[in-house]
C-alpha positions as CSV (number, residue, x, y, z in Angstrom):
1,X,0.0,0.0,0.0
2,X,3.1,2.2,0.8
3,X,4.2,2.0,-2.7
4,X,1.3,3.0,-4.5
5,X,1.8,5.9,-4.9
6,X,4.7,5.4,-6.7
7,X,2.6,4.1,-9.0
8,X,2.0,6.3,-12.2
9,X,-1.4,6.5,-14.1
10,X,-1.5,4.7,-17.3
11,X,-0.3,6.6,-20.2
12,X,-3.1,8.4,-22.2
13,X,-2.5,6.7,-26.1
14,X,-1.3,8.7,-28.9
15,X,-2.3,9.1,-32.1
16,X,-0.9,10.0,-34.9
17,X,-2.5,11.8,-38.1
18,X,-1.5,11.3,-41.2
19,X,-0.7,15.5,-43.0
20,X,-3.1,15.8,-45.9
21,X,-2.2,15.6,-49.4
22,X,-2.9,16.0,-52.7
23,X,-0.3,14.6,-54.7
24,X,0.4,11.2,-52.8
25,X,-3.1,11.1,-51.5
26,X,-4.0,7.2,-51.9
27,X,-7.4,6.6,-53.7
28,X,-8.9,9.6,-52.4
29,X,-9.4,11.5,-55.9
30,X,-7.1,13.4,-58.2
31,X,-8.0,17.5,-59.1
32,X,-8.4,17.0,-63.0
33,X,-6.4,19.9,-63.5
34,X,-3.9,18.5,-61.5
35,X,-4.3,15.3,-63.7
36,X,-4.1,17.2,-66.9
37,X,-1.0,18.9,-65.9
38,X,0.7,15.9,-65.2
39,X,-0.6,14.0,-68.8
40,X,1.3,16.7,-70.7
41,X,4.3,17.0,-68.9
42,X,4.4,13.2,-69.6
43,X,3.8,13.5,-73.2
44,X,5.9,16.3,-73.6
45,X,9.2,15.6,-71.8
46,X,10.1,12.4,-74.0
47,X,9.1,14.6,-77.2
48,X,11.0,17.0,-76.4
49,X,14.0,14.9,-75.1
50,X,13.8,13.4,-79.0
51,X,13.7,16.9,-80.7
52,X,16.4,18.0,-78.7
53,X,18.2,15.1,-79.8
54,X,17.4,14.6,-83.2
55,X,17.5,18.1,-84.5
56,X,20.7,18.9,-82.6
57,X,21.7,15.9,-84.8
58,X,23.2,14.2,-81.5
59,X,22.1,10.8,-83.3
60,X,22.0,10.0,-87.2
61,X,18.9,10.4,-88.9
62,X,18.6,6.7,-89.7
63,X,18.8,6.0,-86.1
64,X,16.5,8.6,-84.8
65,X,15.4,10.7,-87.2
66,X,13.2,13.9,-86.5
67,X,9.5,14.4,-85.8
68,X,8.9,16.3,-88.7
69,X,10.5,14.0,-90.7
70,X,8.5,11.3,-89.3
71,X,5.3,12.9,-90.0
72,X,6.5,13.8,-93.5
73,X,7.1,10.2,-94.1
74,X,3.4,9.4,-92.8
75,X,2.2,12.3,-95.0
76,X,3.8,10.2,-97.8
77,X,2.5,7.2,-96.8
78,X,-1.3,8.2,-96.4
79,X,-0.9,10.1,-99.8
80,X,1.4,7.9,-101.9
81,X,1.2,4.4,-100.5
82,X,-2.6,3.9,-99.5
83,X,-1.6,3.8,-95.6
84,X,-5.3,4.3,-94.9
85,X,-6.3,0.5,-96.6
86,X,-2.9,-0.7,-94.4
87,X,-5.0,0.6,-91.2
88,X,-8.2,-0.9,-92.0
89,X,-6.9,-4.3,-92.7
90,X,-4.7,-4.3,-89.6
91,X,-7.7,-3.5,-87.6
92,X,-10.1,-6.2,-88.8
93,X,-7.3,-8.9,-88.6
94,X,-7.2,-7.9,-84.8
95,X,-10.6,-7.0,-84.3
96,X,-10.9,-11.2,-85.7
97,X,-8.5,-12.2,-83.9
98,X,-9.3,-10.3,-80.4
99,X,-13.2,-11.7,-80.5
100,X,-12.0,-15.3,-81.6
101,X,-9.7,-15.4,-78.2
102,X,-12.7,-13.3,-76.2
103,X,-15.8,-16.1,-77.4
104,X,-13.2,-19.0,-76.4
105,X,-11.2,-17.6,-74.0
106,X,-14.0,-15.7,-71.5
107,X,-16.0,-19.0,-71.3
108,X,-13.2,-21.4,-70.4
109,X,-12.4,-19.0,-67.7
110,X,-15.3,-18.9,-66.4
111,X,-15.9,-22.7,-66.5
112,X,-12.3,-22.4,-64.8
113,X,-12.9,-19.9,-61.7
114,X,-16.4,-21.9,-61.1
115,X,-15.8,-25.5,-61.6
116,X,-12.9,-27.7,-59.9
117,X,-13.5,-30.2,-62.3
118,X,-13.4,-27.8,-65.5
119,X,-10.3,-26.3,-63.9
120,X,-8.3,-29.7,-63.8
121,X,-9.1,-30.1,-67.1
122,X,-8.2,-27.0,-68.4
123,X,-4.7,-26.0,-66.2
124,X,-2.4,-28.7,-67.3
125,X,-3.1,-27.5,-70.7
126,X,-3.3,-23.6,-70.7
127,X,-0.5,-23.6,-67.6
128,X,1.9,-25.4,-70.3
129,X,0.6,-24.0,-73.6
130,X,1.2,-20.4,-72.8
131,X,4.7,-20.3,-71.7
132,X,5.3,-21.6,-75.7
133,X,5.9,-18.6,-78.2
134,X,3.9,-18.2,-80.4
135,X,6.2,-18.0,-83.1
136,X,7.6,-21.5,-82.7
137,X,3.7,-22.2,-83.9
138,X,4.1,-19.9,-87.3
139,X,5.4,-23.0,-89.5
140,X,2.6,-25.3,-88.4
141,X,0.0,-23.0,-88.7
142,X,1.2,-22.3,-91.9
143,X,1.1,-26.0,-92.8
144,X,-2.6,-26.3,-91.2
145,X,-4.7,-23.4,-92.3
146,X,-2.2,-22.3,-95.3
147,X,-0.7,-18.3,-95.9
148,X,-4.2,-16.7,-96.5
149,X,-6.2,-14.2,-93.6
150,X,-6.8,-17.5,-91.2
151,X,-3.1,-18.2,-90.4
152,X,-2.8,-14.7,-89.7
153,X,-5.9,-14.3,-87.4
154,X,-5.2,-17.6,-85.7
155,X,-2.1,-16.4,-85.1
156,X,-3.4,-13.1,-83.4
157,X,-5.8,-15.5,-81.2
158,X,-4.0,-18.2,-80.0
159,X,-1.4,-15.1,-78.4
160,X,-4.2,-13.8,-76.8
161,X,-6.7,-16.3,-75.6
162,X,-4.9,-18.1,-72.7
163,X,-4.5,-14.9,-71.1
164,X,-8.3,-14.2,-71.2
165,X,-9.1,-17.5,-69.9
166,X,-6.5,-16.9,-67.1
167,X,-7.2,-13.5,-66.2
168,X,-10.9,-14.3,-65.9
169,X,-10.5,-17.6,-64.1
170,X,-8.7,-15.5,-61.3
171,X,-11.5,-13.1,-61.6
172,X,-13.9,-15.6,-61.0
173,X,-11.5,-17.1,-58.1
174,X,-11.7,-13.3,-56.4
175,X,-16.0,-13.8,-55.8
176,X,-16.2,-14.1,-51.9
177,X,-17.6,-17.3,-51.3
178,X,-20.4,-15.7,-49.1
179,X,-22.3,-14.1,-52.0
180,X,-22.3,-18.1,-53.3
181,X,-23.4,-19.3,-50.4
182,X,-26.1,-16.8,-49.7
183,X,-28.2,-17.5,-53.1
184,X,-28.0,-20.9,-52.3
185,X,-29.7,-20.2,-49.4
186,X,-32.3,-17.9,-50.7
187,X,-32.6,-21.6,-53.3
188,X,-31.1,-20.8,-56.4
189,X,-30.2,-23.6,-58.0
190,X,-26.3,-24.2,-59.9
191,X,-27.2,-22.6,-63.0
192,X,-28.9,-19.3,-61.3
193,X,-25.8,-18.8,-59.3
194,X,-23.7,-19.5,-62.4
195,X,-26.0,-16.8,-64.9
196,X,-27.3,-14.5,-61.7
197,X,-24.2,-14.4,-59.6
198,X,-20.7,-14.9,-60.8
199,X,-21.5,-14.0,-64.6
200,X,-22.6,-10.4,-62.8
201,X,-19.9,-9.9,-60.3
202,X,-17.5,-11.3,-62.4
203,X,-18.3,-9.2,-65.8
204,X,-17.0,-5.7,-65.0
205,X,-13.2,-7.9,-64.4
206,X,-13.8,-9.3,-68.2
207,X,-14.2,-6.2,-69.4
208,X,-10.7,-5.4,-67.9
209,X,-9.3,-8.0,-69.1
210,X,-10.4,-7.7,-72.6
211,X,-9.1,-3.8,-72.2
212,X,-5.5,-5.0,-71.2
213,X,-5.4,-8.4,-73.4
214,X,-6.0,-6.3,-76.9
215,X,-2.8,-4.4,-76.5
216,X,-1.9,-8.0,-77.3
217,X,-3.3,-8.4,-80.0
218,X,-1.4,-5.8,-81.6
219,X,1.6,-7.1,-80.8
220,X,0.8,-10.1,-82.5
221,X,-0.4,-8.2,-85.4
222,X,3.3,-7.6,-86.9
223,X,3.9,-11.2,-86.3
224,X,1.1,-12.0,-87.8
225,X,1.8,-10.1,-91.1
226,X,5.0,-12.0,-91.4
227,X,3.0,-14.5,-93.4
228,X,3.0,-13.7,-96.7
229,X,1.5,-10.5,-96.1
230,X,0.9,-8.3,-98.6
231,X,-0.9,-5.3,-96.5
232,X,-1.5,-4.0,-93.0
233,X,0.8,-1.5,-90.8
234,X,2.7,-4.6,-89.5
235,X,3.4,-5.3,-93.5
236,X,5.0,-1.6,-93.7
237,X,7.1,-1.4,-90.9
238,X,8.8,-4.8,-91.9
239,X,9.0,-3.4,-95.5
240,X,10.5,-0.1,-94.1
241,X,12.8,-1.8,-92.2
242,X,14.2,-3.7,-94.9
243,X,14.8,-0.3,-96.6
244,X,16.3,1.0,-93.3
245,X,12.9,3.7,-93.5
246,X,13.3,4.4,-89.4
247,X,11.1,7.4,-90.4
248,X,8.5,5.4,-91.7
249,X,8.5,2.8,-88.7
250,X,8.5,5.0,-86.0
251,X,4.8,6.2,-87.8
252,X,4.0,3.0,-88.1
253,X,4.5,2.4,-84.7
254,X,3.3,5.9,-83.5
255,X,0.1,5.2,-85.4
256,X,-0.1,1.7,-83.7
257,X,0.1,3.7,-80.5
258,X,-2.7,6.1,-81.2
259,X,-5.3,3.6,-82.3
260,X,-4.4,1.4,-79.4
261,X,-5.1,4.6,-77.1
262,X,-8.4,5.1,-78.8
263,X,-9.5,1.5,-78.2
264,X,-8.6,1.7,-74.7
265,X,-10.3,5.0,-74.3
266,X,-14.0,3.3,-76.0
267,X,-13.7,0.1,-73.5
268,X,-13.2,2.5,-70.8
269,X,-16.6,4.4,-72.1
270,X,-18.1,0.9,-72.5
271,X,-17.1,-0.2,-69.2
272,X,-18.4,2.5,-67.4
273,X,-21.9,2.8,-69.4
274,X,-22.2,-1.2,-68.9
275,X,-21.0,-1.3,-65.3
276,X,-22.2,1.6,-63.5
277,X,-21.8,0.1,-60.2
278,X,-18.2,-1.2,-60.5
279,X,-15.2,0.6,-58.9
280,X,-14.2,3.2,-62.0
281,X,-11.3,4.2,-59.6
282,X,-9.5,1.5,-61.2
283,X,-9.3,2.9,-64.7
């Protein structure tokens, strides 16, 4: 009793705040001017890095040659060398090629993420399948479907439709297994919670996937045009690189950038008309 007094009071906790901020805040929205400021500083540093370079002639022009003679060259290209028919067949062999690998691809992933059974069938195949390039598979295809439009979208879908049916199996995976058990309860039967329950919750993730997996697709596309192509931007760039054209394959490329952005930018819209209630944050 004598020493407690000696005794001190417990220590009142301390907390500590985080400082606000708007730069490193962590999912807590982005000012758009803010945004917008930092878009063009991105975009305009590495064009300005290759002006700097170019112009000042720090590198030859068949290395790196200048913008304006890159957008002379795709001047030349639209005007003299039907560049416009090169874009649109591009963009139906990937637009093939890309739905092929979504109709095959989004299913088995789905039978994947929901089934055990369907998933032991399917893993030993797509986990071993998809570490094989692709190009080892050009001379067989070839010798299967011959040199005409089907070799090259096959091509374009068998490098893209193992990754949908991964990336969606993992989607499916990711469904808490409450939301399952709970329509079970409420006496839906297996094909209710297949079509009411993980086809929902899982379809704003396919359209991710579908958004990420197309870039893809266009890099298969110059592979693709390897066989016996005689059109399509993955058709010029090869033929401009023969001719040492850098000019001409940086627009090539450049172009393949930009219609790639403008895809990305429509699922985006698409997503977020189709799936109101998803988490948009991620995009």
């Amino acid at each position: 009793m004598a020493n407690a007094s000696l005794v001190s009071p417990p220590s009142t906790p301390t907390y500590r705040y985080l400082e606000p901020s708007r730069f490193w805040s962590i999912r807590q929205g982005f000012p758009r001017r803010l945004a917008a400021l930092i878009i063009t500083i991105a975009l305009i540093v590495p064009l300005t890095i290759w002006a700097i370079v170019s112009y000042a002639k720090l590198v030859p022009p068949i290395f790196l040659p200048t913008p304006t003679a890159v957008i002379q060259a795709g001047i030349e290209m639209f005007t003299q060398n039907d560049l416009l028919l090169d874009v649109i067949v591009s963009c139906g062999r990937v637009l093939a090629g890309f739905v092929a690998a979504a109709v095959v691809g989004v299913p088995m992933g789905i039978a994947m993420g929901t089934f055990y059974s369907m998933n032991s069938l399917f893993t030993p195949f797509v986990g071993t399948v998809r570490y094989m390039p692709v190009t080892a598979f050009v001379p067989l295809i070839v010798i299967w479907v011959g040199l005409g439009e089907e070799s090259k979208i096959l091509i374009i879908t068998l490098g893209v439709v193992l990754y949908n049916a991964i990336m969606v199996a993992d989607a499916v995976k990711f469904i808490p297994s409450e939301m399952i058990n709970v329509a079970y309860t409420l006496g839906a039967n297996r094909r209710e919670v297949l079509f009411k329950v993980i086809i929902p919750a899982t379809f704003p993730s396919v359209l991710d996937t579908l958004r990420v997996n197309i870039s893809g697709a266009w890099n298969y596309l110059v592979i693709a045009e390897l066989v016996a192509a005689q059109s399509g931007l993955g058709y010029r760039i090869i033929q401009a690189q023969r001719y040492l054209q850098t000019d001409k394959v940086l627009f090539c490329i450049l172009l393949i950038g930009l219609i790639g952005l403008a895809i990305d930018s429509g699922l985006k819209w698409l997503s977020t008309v189709l799936t109101p209630w998803a988490d948009q944050a991620r995009h």
